[in-house]
C-alpha positions in Angstrom: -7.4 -11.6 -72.7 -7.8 -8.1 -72.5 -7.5 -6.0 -75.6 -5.4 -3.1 -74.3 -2.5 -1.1 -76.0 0.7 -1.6 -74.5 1.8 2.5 -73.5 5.6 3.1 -74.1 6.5 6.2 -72.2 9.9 7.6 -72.7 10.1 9.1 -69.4 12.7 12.1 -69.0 11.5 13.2 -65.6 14.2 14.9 -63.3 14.5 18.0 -60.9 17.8 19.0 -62.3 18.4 21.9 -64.5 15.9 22.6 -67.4 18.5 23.5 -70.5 16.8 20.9 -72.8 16.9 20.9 -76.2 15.3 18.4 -78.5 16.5 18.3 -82.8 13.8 16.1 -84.8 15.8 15.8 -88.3 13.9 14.4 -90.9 15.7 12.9 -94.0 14.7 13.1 -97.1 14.3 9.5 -99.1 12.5 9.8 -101.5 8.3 8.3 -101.0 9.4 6.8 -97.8 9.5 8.1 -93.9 12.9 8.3 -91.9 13.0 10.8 -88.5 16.2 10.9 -86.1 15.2 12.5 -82.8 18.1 13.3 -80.3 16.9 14.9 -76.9 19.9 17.2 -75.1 20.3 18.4 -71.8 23.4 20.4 -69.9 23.0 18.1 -67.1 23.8 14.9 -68.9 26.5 14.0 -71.2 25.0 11.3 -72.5 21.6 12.4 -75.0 18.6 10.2 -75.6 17.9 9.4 -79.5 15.1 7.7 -81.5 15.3 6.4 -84.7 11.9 6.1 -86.8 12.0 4.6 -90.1 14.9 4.3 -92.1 13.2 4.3 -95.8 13.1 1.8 -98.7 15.9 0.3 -99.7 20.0 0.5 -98.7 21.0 3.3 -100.0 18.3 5.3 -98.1 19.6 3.2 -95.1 23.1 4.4 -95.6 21.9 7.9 -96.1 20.1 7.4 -92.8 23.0 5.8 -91.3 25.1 8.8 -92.1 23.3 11.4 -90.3 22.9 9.5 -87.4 26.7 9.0 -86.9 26.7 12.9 -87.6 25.0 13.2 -84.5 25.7 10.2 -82.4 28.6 8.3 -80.9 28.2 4.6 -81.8 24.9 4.2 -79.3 21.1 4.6 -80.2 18.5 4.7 -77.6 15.5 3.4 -79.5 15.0 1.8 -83.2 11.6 2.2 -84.4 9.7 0.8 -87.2 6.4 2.2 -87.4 5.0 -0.5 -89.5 5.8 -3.0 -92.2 5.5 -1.4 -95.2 8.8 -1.6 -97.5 9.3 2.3 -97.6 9.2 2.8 -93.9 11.6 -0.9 -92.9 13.4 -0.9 -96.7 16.7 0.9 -95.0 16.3 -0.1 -91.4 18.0 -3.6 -92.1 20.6 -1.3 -93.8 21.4 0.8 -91.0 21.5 -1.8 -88.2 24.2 -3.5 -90.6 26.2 -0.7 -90.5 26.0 -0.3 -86.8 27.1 -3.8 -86.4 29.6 -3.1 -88.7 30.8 0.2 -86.6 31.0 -1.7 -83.3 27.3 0.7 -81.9 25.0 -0.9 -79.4 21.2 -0.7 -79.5 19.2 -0.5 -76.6 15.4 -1.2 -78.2 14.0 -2.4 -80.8 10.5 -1.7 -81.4 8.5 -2.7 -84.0 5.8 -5.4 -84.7 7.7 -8.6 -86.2 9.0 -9.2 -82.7 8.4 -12.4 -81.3 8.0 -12.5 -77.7 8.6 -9.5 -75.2 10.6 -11.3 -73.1 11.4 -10.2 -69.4 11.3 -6.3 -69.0 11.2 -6.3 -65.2 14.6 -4.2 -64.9 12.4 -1.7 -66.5 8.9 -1.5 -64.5 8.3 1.7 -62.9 7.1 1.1 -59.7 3.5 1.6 -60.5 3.7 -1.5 -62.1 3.2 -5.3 -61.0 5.5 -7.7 -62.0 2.9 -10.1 -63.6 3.7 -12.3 -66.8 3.6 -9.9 -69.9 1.5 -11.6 -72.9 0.8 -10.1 -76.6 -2.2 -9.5 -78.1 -3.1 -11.2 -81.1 -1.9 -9.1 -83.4 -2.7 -8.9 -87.5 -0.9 -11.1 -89.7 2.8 -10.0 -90.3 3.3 -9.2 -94.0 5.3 -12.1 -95.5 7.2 -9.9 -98.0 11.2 -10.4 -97.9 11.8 -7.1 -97.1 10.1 -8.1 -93.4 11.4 -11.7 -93.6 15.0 -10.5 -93.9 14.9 -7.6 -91.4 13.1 -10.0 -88.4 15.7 -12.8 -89.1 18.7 -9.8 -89.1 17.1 -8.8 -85.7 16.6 -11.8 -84.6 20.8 -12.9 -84.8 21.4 -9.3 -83.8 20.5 -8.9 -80.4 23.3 -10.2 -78.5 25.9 -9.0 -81.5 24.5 -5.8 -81.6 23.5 -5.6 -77.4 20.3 -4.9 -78.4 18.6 -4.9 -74.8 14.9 -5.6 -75.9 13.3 -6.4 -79.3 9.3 -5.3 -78.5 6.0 -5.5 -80.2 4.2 -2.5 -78.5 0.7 -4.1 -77.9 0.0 -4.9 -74.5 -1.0 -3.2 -71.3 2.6 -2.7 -69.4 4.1 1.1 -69.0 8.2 1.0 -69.6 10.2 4.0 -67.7 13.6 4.5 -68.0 16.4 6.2 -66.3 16.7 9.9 -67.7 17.4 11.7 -65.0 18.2 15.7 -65.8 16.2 16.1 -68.7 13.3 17.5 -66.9 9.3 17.0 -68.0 10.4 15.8 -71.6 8.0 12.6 -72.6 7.7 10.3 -75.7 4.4 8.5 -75.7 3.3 5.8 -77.6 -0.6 5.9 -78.6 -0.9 3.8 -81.6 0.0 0.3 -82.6 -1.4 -2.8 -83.6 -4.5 -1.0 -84.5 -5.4 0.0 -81.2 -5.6 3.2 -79.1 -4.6 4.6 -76.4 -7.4 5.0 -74.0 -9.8 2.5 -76.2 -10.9 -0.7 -74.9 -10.8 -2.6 -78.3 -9.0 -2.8 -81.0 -10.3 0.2 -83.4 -12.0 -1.5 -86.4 -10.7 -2.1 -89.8 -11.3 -0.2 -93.2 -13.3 -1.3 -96.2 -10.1 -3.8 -96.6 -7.3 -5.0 -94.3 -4.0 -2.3 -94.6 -0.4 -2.6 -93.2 -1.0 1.0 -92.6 -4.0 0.9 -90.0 -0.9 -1.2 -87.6 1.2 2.3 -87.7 2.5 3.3 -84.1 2.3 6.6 -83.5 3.9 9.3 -80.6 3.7 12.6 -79.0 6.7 13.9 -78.1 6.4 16.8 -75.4 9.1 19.0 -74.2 7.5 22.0 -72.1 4.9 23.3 -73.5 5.7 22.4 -77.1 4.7 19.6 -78.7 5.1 17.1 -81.9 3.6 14.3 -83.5 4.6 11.6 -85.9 2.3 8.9 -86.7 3.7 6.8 -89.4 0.8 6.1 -91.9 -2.5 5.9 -89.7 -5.3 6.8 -91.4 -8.5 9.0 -90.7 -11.6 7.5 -92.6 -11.7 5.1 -95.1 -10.5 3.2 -97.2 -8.3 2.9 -93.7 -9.2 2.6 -90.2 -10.2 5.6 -88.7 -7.5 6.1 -85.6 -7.8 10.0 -85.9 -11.1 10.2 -84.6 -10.2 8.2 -81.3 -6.9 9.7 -80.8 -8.5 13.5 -80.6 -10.8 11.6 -77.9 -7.4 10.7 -76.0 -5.9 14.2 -76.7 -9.1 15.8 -75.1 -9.0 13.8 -72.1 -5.1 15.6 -71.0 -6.9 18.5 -69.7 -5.0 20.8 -71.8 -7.2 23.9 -72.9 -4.7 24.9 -75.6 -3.5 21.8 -76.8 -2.1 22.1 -80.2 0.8 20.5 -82.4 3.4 22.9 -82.7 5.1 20.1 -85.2 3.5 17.3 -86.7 5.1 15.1 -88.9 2.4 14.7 -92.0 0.7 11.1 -91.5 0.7 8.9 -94.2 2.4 11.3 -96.6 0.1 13.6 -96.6 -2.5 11.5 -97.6 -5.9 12.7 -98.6 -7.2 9.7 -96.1 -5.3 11.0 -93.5 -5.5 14.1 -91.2 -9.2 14.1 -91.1 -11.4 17.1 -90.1 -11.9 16.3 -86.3 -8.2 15.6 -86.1 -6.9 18.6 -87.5 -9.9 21.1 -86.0 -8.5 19.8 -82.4 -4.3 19.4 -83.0 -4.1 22.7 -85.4 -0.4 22.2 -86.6 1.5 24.6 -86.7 4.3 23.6 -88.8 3.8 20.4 -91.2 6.5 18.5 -92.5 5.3 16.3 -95.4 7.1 13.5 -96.1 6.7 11.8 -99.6 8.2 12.6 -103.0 5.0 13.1 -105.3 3.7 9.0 -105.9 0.4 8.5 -106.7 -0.9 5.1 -105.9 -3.9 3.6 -107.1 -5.3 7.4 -107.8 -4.2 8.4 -104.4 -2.1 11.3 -104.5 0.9 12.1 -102.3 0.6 14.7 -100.5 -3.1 15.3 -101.3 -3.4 19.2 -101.8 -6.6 19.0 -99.9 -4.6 17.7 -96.9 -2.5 20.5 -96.7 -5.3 23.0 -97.4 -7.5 21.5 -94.3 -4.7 22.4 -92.4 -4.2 25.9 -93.8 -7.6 26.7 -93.0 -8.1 25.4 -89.5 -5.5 27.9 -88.8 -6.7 31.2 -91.2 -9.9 30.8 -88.7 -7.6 31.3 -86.0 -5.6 33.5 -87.4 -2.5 31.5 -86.4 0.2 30.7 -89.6 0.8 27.5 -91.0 3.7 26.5 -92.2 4.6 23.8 -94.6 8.0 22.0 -95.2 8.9 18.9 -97.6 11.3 16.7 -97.5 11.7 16.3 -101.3 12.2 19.1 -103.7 11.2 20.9 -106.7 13.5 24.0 -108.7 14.4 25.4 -105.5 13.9 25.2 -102.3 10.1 26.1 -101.1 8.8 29.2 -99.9 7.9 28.9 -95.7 4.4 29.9 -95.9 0.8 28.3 -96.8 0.7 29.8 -100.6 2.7 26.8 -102.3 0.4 24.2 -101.2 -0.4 23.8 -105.0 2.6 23.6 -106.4 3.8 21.0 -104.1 1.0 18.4 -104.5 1.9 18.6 -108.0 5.2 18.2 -110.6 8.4 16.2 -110.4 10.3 15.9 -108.1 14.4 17.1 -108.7 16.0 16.5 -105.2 15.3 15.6 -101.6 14.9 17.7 -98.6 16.1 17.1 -95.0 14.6 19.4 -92.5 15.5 19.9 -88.7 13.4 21.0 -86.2 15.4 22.4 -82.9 13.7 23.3 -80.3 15.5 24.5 -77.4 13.0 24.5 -74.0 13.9 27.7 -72.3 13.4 29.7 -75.3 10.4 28.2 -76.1 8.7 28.6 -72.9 9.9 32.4 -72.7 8.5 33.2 -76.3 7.4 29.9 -78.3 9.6 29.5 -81.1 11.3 27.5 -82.4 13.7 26.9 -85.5 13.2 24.6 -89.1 16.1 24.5 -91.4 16.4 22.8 -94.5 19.3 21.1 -96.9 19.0 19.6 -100.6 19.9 15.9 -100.8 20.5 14.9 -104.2 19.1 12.0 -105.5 20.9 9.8 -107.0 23.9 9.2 -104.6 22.0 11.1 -101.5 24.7 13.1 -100.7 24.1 16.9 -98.5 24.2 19.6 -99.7 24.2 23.3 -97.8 21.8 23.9 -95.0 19.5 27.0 -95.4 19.3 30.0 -92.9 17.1 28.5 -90.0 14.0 29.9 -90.1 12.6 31.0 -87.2 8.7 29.6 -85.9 6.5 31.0 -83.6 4.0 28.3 -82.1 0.6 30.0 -80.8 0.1 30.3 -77.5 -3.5 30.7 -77.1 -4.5 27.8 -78.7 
């Protein structure tokens, strides 16, 4: 059977009018990941959202739950999980409760305790053949009853909750969907599973087996600007390294100033994570780091030396880095590379959500972009007052 990662594009290709925008909020909960992305356009009433991660437990899920319906009318494009762990699915069974309970619809699904994929052919581009779509073995599913309850929640779900597709993303099919009047906007899936996009095998494990090494991971592209978020893949060991063969698929767009204009910090800033190669090629511009100062087993998150490797890929440059986090110290933090220190270190006295808009015209024209920030107490996780958005220019030149 052949060993080749199943490619979700999110295609939003049209000839229609290019006033796109795209807002990637992410909510602060805590050590745990949670990212709604909503993508806009003039031409359509209707925008196209992704929901990644909901964090670890119900009360992050309600949190999450509330800023999606802030956003969105009872409907969400695509429910991601971008791998098993409790602080990444802890709130998802949460949230899909409450949109049960508000009457929403779901159109996928994705994450890796599906069972079968089931028949897709409504959603075959025409590239593709019609043939019999078959998994992957993929690594044993974590048995913990975080997992076990979400999968049997999904599992009575769809149907209740008109949840079109429930998917493991590990096989060799591309999906395209009807988006169009959104122009050349794409969300591509690279990771899963522990395999790569553009790699023939499965990439190899760490010193140990890890939940983390199965992360999915995406590049979202609107224009010329572009963001990654990669759950908690690592770049060396203990974890598999799926840095190293990513930059290989990066390098093979043909894109001569291919950078990340946002990048969503992979495993929480972990010191395993964003390796050399990976950050000497993507050169962030912006880094949100999502964690709320845990150490486990020694490991600290974020790793100072993370953030630093990212800092000075870009003083070569001379380009700026920028750093937000989406938890919180005295105050909110200074936008600029010189608090790197003081927030890999300390306790932690709120959270942070912070937006990213990006609005394609503008962009294009000059290459910024805006990040704006609010406190999120918490104990009860309520809002408080967003910040002046700040405004970001992405280099151009590289």
């Amino acid at each position: 059977m052949r060993k080749i990662f199943f490619i979700l594009v999110l295609l939003l290709a049209g000839i229609g009018t290019r006033a796109q925008s795209v807002m990637i909020h992410h909510i602060g909960v805590g050590q745990g990941d949670a990212t709604l992305i909503i993508f806009s356009s003039r031409a359509k009433a209707k925008a196209i959202s992704i929901l990644i991660d909901a964090g670890n437990s119900k009360s992050k899920g309600d949190a999450v739950f509330k800023v999606c319906s802030t956003y969105l009318i009872k409907h969400i494009d695509f429910v991601i999980v971008s791998h098993l762990h409790s602080d990444h699915i802890g709130g998802m069974e949460r949230v899909l409760e409450k949109m049960e309970d508000n009457g929403w619809t779901v159109d996928y699904i994705i994450d890796r305790a599906a069972g079968e994929i089931g028949n897709i052919e409504d959603c075959y581009s025409a590239a593709d053949s019609a043939a019999i779509i078959q998994n992957d073995p993929s690594p044993v599913i974590p048995s913990s009853k975080v997992v076990s309850s979400y999968a049997s929640f999904v599992e009575g779900a769809v149907g209740t909750l008109q949840v079109k597709q429930w998917i493991n993303l590990d096989t060799s099919q591309n999906l395209v969907f009807d988006t169009t009047g959104f122009g050349d906007i794409s969300f591509v899936s690279l990771t899963g599973n522990r395999n790569v996009s553009g790699s023939p095998n499965r990439i190899a494990p760490g010193s140990g087996y890890n939940e983390n090494d199965n992360s999915y991971s995406f590049l979202l592209k609107m224009g010329q600007f572009k963001y990654f978020t990669g759950g908690d893949i690592g770049g060396g060991a203990p974890y598999a390294d799926l840095e190293t063969p990513l930059v290989n698929y990066f390098r093979g767009q043909n894109d001569a100033n291919f950078h990340f204009c946002g990048y969503k910090a992979t495993h929480h800033g972990s010191a395993h994570s964003t390796n050399p190669t990976f950050v000497f090629y993507t050169k962030p511009t912006l880094t949100v780091t999502p964690s709320a100062l845990r150490s486990f087993s020694g490991t600290r998150l974020p790793g100072k030396e993370t953030l630093e490797r990212i800092k000075a890929r870009n003083d070569i440059l001379g380009n700026n880095s920028y750093f937000f986090y989406t938890y919180l110290k005295s105050e909110l933090p200074k936008i600029n590379g010189s608090n790197i220190a003081v927030y890999s270190t300390g306790t932690v006295t709120a959270y942070n959500d912070v937006v990213l808009k990006v609005d394609r015209n503008t962009f294009n024209n000059n290459h910024t972009f805006t990040a704006t920030q609010a406190r999120r107490d918490k104990t009860n996780l309520t809002l408080g007052l967003w910040s002046s958005p700040v405004t970001i220019t992405c280099d151009k030149a590289h």
